[in-house]
ZADO-1210 file (C-alpha; in nm, 4 decimals, padded with zeros to 6 digits):
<atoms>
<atom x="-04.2596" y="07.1072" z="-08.6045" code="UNK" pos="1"/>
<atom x="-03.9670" y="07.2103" z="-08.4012" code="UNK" pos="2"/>
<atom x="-03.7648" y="07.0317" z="-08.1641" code="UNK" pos="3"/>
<atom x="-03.7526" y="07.0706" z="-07.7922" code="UNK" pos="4"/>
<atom x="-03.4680" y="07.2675" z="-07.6297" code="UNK" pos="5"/>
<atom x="-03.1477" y="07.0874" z="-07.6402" code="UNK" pos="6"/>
<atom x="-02.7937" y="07.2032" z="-07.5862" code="UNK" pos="7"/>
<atom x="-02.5367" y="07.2244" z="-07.8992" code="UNK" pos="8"/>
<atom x="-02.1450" y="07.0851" z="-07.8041" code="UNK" pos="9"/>
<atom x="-01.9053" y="07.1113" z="-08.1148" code="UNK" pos="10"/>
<atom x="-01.6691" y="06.8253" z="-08.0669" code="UNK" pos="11"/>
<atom x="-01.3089" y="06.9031" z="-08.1635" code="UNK" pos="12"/>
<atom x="-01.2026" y="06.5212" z="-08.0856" code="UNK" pos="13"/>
<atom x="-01.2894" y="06.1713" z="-08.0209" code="UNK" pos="14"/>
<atom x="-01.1822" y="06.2019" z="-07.6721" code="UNK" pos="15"/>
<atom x="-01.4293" y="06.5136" z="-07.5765" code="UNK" pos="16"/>
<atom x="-01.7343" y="06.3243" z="-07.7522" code="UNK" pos="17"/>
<atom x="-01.6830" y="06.0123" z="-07.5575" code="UNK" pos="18"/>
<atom x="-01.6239" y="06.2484" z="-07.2497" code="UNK" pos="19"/>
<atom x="-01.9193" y="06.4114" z="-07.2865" code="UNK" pos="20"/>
<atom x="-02.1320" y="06.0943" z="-07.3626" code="UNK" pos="21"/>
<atom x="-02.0124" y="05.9082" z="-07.0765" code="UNK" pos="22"/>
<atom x="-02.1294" y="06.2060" z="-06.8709" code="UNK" pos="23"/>
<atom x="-02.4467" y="06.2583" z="-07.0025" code="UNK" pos="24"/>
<atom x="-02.5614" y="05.8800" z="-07.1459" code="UNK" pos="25"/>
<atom x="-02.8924" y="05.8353" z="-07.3102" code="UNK" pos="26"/>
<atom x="-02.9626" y="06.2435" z="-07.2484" code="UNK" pos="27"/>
<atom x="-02.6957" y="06.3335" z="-07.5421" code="UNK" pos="28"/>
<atom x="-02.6995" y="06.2371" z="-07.8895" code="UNK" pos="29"/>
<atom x="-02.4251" y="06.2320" z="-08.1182" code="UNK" pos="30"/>
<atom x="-02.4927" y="06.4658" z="-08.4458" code="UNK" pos="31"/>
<atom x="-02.3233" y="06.3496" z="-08.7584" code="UNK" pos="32"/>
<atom x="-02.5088" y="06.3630" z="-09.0987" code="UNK" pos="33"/>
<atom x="-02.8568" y="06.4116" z="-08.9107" code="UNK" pos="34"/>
<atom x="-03.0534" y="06.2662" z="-09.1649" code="UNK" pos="35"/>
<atom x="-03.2391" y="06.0356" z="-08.9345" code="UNK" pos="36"/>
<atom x="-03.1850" y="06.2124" z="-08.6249" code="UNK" pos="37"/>
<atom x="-03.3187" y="06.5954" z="-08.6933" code="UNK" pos="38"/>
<atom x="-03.6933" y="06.4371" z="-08.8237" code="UNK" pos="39"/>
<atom x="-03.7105" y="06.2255" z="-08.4945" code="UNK" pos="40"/>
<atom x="-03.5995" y="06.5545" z="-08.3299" code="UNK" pos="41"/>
<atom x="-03.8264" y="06.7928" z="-08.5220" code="UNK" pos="42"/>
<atom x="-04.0923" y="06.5269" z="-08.4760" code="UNK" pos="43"/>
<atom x="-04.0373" y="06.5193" z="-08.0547" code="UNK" pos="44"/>
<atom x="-03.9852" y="06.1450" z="-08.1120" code="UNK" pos="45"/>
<atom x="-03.6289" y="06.1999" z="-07.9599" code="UNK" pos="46"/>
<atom x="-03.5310" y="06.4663" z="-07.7101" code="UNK" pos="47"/>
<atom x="-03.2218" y="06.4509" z="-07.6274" code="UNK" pos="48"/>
<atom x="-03.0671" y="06.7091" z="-07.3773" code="UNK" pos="49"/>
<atom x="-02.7382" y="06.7450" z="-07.5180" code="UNK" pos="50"/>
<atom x="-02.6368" y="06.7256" z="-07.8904" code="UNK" pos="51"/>
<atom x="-02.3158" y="06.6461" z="-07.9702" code="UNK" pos="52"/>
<atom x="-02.1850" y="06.7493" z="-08.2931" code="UNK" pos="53"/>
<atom x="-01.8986" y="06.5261" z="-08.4478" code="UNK" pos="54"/>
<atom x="-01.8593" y="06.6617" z="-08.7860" code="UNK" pos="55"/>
<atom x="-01.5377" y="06.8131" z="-08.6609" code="UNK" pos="56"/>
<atom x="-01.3473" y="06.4856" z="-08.5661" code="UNK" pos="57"/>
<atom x="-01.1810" y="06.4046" z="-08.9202" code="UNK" pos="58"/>
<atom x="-01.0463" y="06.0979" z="-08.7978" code="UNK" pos="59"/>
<atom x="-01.3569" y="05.9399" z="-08.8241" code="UNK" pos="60"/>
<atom x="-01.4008" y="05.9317" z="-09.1665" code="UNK" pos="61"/>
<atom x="-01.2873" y="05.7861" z="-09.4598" code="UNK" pos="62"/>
<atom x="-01.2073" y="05.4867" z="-09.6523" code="UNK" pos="63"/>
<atom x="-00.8935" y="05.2412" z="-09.5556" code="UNK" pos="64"/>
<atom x="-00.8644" y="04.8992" z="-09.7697" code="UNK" pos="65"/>
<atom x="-00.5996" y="04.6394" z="-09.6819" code="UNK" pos="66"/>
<atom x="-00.4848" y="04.2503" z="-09.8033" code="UNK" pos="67"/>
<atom x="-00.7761" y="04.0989" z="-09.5719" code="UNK" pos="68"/>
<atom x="-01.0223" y="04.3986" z="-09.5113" code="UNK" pos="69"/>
<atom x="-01.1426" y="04.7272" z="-09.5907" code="UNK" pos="70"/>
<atom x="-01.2339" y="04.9686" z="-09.2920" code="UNK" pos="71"/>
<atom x="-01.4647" y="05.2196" z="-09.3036" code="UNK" pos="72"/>
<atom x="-01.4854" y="05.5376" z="-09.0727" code="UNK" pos="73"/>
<atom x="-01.8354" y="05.5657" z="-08.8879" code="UNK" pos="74"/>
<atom x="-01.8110" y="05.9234" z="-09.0289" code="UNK" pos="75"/>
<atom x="-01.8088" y="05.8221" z="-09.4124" code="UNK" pos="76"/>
<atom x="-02.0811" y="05.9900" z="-09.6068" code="UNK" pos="77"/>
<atom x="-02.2569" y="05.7756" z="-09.8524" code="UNK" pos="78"/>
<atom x="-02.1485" y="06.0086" z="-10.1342" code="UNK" pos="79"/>
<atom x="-01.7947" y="05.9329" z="-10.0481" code="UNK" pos="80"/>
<atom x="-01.9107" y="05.5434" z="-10.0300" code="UNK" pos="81"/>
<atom x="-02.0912" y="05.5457" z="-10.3998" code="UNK" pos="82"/>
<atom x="-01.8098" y="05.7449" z="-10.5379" code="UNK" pos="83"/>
<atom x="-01.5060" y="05.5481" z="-10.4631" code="UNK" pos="84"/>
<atom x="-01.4299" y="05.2951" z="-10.7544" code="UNK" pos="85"/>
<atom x="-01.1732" y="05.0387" z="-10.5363" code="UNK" pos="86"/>
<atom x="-01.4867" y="05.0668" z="-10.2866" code="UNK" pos="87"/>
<atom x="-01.7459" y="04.9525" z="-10.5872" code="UNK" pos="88"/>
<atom x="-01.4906" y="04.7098" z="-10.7422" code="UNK" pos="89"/>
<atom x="-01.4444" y="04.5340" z="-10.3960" code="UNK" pos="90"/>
<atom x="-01.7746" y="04.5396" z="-10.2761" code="UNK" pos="91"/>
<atom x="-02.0428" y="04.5469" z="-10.5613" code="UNK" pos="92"/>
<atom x="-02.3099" y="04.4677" z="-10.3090" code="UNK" pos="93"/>
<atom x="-02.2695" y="04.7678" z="-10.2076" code="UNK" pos="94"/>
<atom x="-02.2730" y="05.0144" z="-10.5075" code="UNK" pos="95"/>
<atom x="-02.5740" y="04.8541" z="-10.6175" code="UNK" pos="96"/>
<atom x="-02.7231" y="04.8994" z="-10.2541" code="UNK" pos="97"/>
<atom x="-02.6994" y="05.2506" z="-10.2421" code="UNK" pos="98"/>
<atom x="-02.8671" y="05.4285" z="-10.5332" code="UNK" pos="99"/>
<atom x="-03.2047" y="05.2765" z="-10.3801" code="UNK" pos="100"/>
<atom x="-03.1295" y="05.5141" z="-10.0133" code="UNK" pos="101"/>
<atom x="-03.3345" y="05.8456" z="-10.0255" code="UNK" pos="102"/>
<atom x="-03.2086" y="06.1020" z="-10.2863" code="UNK" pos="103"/>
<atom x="-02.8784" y="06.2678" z="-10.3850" code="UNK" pos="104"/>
<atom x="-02.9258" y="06.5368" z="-10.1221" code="UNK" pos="105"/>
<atom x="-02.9895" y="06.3085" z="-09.8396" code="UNK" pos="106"/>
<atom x="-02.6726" y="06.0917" z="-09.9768" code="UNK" pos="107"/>
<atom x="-02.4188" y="06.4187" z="-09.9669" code="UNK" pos="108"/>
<atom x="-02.4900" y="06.4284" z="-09.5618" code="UNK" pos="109"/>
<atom x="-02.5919" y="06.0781" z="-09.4202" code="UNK" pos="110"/>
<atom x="-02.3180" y="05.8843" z="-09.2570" code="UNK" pos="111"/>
<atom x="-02.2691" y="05.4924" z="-09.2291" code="UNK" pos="112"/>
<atom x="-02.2266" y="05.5395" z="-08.8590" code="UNK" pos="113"/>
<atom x="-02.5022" y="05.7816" z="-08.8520" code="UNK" pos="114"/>
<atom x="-02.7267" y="05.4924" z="-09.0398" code="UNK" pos="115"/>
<atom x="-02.6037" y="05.1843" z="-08.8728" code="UNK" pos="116"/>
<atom x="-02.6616" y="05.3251" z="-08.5134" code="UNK" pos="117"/>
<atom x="-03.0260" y="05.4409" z="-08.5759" code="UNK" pos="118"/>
<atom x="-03.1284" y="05.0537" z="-08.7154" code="UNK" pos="119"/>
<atom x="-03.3771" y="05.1584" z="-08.9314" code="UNK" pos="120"/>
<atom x="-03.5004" y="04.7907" z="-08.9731" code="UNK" pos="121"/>
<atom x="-03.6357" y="04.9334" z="-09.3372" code="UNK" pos="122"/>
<atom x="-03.2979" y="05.0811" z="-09.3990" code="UNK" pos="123"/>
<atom x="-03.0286" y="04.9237" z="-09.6683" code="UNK" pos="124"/>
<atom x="-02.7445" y="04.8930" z="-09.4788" code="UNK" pos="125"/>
<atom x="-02.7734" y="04.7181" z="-09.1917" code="UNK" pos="126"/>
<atom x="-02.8814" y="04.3940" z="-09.4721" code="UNK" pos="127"/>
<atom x="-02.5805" y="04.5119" z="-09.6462" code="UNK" pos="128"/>
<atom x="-02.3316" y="04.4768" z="-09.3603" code="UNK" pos="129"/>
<atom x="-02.5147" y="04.1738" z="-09.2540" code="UNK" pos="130"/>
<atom x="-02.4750" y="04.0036" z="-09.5697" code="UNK" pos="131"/>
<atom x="-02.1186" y="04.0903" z="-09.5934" code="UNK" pos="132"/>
<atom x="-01.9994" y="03.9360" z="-09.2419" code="UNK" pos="133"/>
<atom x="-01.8960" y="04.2869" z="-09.1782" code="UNK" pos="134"/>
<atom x="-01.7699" y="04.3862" z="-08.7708" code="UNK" pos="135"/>
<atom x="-01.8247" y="04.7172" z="-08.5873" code="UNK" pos="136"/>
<atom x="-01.5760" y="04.8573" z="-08.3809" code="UNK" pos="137"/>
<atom x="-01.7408" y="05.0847" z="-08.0945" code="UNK" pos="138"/>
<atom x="-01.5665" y="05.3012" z="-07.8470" code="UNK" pos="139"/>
<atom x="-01.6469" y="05.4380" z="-07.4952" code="UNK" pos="140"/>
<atom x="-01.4352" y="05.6723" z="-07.2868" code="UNK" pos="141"/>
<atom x="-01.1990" y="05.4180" z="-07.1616" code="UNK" pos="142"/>
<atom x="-01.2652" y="05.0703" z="-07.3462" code="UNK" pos="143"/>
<atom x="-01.3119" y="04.9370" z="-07.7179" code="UNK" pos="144"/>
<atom x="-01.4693" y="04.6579" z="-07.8262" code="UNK" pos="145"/>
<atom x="-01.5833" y="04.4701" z="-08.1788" code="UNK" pos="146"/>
<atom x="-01.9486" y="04.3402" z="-08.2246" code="UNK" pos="147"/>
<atom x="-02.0266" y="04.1231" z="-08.4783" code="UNK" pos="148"/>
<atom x="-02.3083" y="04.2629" z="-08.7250" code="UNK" pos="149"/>
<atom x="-02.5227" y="03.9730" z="-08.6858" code="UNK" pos="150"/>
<atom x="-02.5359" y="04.0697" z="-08.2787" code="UNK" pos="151"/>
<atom x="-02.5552" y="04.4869" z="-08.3218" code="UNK" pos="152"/>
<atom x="-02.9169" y="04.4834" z="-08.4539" code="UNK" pos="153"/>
<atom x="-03.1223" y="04.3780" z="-08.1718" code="UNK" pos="154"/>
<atom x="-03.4725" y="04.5256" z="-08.2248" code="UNK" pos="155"/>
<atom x="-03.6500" y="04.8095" z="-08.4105" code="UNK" pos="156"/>
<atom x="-03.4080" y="05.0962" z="-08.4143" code="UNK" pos="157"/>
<atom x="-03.2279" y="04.9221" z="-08.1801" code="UNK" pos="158"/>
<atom x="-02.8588" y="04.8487" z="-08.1536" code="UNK" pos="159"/>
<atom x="-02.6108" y="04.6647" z="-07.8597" code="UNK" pos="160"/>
<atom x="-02.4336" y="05.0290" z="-07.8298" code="UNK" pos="161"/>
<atom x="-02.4093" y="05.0725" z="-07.4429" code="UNK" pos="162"/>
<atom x="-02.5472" y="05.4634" z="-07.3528" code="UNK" pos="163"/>
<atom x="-02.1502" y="05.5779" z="-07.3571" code="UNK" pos="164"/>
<atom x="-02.0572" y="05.4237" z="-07.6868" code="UNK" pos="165"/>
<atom x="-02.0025" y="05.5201" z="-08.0419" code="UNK" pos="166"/>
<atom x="-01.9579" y="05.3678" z="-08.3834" code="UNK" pos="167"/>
<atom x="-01.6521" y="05.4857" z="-08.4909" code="UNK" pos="168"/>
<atom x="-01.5359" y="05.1606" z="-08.7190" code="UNK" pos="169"/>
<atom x="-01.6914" y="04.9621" z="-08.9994" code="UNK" pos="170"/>
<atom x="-01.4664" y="04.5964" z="-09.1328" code="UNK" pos="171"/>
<atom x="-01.5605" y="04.4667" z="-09.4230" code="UNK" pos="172"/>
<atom x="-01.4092" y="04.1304" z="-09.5486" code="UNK" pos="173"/>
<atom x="-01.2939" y="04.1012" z="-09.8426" code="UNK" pos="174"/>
<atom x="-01.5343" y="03.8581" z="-10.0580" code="UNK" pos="175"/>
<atom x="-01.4421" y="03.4880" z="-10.1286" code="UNK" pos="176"/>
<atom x="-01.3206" y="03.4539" z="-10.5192" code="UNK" pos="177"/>
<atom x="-01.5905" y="03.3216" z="-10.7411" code="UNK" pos="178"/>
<atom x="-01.8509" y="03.5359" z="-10.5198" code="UNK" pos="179"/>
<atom x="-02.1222" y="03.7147" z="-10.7294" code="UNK" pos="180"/>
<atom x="-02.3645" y="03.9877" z="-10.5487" code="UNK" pos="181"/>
<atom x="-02.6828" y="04.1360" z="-10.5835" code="UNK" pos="182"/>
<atom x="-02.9343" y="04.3967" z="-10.4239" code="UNK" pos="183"/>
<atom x="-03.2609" y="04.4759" z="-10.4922" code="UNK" pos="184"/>
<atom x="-03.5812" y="04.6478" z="-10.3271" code="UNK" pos="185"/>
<atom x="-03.9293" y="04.7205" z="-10.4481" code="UNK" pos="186"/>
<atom x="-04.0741" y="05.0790" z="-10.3059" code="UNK" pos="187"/>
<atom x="-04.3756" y="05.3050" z="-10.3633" code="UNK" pos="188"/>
<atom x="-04.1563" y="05.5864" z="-10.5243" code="UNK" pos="189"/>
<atom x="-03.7962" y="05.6043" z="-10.5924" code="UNK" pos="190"/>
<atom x="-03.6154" y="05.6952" z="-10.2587" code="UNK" pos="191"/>
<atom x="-03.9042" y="05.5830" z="-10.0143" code="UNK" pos="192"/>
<atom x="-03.7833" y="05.2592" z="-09.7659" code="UNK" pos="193"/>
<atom x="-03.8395" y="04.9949" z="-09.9028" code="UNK" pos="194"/>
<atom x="-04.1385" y="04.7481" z="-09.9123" code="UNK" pos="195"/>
<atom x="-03.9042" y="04.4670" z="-09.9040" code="UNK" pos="196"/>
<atom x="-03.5355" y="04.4522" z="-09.9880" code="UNK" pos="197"/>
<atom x="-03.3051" y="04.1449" z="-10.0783" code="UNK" pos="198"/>
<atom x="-02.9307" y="04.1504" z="-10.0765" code="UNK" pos="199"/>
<atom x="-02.7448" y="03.7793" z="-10.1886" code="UNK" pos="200"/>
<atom x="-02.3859" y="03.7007" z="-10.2046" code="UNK" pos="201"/>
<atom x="-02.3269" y="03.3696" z="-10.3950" code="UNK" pos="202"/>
<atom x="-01.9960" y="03.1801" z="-10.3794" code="UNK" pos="203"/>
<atom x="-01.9478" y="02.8920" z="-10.6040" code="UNK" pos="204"/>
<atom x="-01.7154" y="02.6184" z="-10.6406" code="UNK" pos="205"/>
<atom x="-01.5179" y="02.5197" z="-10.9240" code="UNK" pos="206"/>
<atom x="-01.8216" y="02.2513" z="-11.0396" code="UNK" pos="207"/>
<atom x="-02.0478" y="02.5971" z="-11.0662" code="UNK" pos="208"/>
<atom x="-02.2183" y="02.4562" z="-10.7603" code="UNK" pos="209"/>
<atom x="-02.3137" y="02.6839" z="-10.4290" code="UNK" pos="210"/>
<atom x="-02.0227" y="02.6455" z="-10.1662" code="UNK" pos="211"/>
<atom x="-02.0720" y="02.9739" z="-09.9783" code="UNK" pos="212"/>
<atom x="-02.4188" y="03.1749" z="-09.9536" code="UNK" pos="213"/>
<atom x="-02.5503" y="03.4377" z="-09.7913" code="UNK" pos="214"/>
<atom x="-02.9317" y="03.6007" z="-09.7541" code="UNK" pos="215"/>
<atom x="-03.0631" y="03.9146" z="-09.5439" code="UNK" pos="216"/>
<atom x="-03.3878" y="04.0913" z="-09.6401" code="UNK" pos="217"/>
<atom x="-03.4584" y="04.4232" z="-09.4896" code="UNK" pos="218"/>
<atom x="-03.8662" y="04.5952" z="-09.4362" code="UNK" pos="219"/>
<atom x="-03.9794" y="04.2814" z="-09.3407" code="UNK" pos="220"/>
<atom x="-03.9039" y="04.2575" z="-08.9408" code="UNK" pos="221"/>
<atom x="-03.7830" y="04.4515" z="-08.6555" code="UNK" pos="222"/>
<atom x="-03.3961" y="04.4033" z="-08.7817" code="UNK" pos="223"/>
<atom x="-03.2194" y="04.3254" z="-09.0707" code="UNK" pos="224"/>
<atom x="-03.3083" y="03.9541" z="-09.1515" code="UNK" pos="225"/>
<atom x="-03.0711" y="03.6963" z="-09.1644" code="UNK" pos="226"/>
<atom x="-03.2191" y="03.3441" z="-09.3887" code="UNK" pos="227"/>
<atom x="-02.8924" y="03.2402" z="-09.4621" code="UNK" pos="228"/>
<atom x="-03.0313" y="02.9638" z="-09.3352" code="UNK" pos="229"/>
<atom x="-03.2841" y="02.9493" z="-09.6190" code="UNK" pos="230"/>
<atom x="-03.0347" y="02.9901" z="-09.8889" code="UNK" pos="231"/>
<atom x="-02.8462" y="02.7104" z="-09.7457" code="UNK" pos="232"/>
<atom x="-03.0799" y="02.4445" z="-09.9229" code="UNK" pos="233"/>
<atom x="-02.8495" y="02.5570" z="-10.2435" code="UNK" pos="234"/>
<atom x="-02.5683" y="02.4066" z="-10.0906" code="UNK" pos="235"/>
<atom x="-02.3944" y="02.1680" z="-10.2963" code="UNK" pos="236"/>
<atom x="-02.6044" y="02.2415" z="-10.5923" code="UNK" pos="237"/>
<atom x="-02.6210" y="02.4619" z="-10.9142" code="UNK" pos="238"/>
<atom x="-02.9162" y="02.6553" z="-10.7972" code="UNK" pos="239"/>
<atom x="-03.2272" y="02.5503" z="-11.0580" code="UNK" pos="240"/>
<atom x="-03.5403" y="02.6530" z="-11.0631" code="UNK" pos="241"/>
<atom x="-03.7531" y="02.4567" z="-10.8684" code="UNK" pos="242"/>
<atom x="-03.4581" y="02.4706" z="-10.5935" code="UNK" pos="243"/>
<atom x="-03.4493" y="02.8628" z="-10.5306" code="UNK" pos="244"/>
<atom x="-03.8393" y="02.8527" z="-10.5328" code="UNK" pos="245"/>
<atom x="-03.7979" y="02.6377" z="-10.2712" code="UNK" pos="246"/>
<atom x="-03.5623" y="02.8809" z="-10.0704" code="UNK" pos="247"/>
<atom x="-03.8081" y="03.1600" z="-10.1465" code="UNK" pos="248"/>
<atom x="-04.0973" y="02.9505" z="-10.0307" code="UNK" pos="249"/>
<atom x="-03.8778" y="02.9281" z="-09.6993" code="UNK" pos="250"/>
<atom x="-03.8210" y="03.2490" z="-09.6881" code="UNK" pos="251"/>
<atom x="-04.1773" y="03.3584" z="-09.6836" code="UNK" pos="252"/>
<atom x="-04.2224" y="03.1197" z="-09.4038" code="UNK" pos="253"/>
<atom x="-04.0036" y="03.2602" z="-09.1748" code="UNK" pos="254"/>
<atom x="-04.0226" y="03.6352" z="-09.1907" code="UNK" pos="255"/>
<atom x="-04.3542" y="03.7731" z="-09.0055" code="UNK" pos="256"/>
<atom x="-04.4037" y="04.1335" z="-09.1741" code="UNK" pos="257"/>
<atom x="-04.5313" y="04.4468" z="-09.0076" code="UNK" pos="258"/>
<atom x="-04.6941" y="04.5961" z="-09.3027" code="UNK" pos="259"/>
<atom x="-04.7532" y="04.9133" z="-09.3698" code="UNK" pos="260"/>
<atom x="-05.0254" y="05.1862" z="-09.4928" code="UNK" pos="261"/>
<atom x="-04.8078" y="05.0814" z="-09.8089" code="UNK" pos="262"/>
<atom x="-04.8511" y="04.7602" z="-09.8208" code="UNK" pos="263"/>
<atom x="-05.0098" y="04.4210" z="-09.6324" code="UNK" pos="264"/>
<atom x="-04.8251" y="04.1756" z="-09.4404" code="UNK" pos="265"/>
<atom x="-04.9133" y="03.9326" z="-09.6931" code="UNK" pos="266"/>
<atom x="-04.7863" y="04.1495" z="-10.0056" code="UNK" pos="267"/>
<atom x="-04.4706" y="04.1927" z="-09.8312" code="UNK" pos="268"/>
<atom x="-04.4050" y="03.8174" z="-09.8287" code="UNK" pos="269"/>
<atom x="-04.5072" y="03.7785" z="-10.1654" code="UNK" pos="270"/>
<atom x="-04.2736" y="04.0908" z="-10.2833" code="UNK" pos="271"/>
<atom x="-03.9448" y="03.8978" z="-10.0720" code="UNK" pos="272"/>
<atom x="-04.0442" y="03.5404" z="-10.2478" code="UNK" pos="273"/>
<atom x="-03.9832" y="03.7407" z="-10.5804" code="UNK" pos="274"/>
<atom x="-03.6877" y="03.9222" z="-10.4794" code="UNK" pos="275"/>
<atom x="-03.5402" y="03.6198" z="-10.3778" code="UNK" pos="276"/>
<atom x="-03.5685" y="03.4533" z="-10.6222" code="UNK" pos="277"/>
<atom x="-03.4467" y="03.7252" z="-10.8631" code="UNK" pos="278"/>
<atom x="-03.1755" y="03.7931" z="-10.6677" code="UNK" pos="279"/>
<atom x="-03.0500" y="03.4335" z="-10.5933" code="UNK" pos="280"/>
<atom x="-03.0502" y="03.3946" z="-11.0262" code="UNK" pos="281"/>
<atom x="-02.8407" y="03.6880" z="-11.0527" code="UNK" pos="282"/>
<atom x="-02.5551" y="03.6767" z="-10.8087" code="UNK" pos="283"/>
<atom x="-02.5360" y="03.3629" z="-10.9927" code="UNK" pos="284"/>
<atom x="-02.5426" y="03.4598" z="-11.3114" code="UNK" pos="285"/>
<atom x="-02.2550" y="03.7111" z="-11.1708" code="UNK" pos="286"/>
<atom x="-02.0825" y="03.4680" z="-11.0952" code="UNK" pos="287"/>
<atom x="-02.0754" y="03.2992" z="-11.4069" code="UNK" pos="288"/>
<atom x="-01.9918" y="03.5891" z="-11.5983" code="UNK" pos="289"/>
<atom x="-01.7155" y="03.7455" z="-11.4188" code="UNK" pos="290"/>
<atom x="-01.9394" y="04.0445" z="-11.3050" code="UNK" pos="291"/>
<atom x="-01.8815" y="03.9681" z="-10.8763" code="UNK" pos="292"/>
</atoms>
């Protein structure tokens, strides 16, 4: 299929893109990587009137650590993001997150702005940025503000952007010491979304017991899922056995799963018990062995 008539605007600069979209609203689109956008296009499932291309504005990309943070431009493309090693070394979670989106070619174009402002609930990132406390810094034509990423996600492919606002900033704290990480996802076929995904950071204290933890599952609800909550039953513990059953057992409980023609409501709770389990053990194991 093709997509309905639209008009094309090249950006040259932050300034004319947020012009533009405060003129035109929820009738323009911003184009970055396109990866999500052009199939909901081709498919008619978005129409927008105006397209506005962004690829132009350098500004917003690229990756800027500091003492307390690392920042990441909207316009970052994940092949930037899986190829920088002070990126991987800071944020593990990460690195392991992003082998599991699509395939190589989809990687060279997509953008973390691009993927964070479509919401895919099924989609890695928004569980990554979720578990990692991260902020988003959106702009309009005259005003900026920063949303937490636990308040940006606020249905299925749905975000707290206002009609004249972009992405344009990703925060990332920097993780606690004596955090260990760990992401994984069970799909049909290597690239596909996933059936359910898990993503765990672990801080312990210096008695090896939980001090710190947090829990976000994605493909299994209309956002990113927070049971941090859940995990929280480790607090104060070494996390044994019949404890992180016990947290996956919770878990189950309070997710409520679409399913899919790939796979039941009921397998997907099953599939997040396991991961959660599996991926509670290992961010601890991390831990324990110096891996983060």
């Amino acid at each position: 299929m093709k997509p309905a008539a639209f008009k094309y605007i090249a950006a040259t600069s932050l300034a004319q893109a947020l012009a533009l979209k405060s003129e035109h609203g929820d009738e323009a689109k911003f184009l970055a990587g396109g990866q999500s956008l052009m199939p909901t296009m081709n498919f008619r499932l978005a129409r927008p009137a105006i397209l506005i291309d962004i690829n132009g504005i350098g500004d917003l990309a690229g990756i800027r650590p500091s003492a307390q943070t690392t920042r990441v431009g909207a316009l970052t493309r994940y092949r930037a993001l899986q190829r920088d090693p002070a990126l991987a070394r800071q944020f593990p979670l990460i690195g392991e997150a992003l082998p599991h989106i699509a395939h190589p070619q989809i990687r060279n174009r997509g953008t973390i702005g691009g993927n964070l402002s479509h919401a895919d609930p099924a989609s890695e990132l928004p569980a990554i940025t979720l578990a990692l406390g991260a902020r988003f810094r959106v702009q309009a034509l005259e005003r900026e503000r920063w949303i937490e990423a636990s308040d940006f996600f606020v249905g299925g492919l749905t975000t707290d952007l206002a009609p004249d606002e972009m992405l344009v900033e990703i925060e990332l704290p920097l993780l606690l010491p004596r955090t260990g990480t760990c992401f994984m996802e069970i799909a049909r076929r290597k690239g596909d979304f996933a059936i359910a995904g898990v993503a765990a950071v672990v801080t312990l204290d210096d008695q090896d017991q939980c001090s710190d933890i947090r829990l976000t599952l994605c493909g299994v609800g209309e956002t990113p899922i927070d049971a941090s909550a859940a995990a929280a039953l480790l607090t104060g513990q070494v996390p044994g056995e019949a404890a992180v059953r016990d947290v996956a057992a919770a878990v189950q409980a309070m997710i409520d799963p679409g399913g899919s023609v790939h796979a039941t409501p009921d397998y997907q709770r099953h599939v997040a018990g396991v991961l959660t389990e599996r991926a509670l053990h290992l961010a601890y194991q991390r831990v324990r062995h110096g891996q983060g």
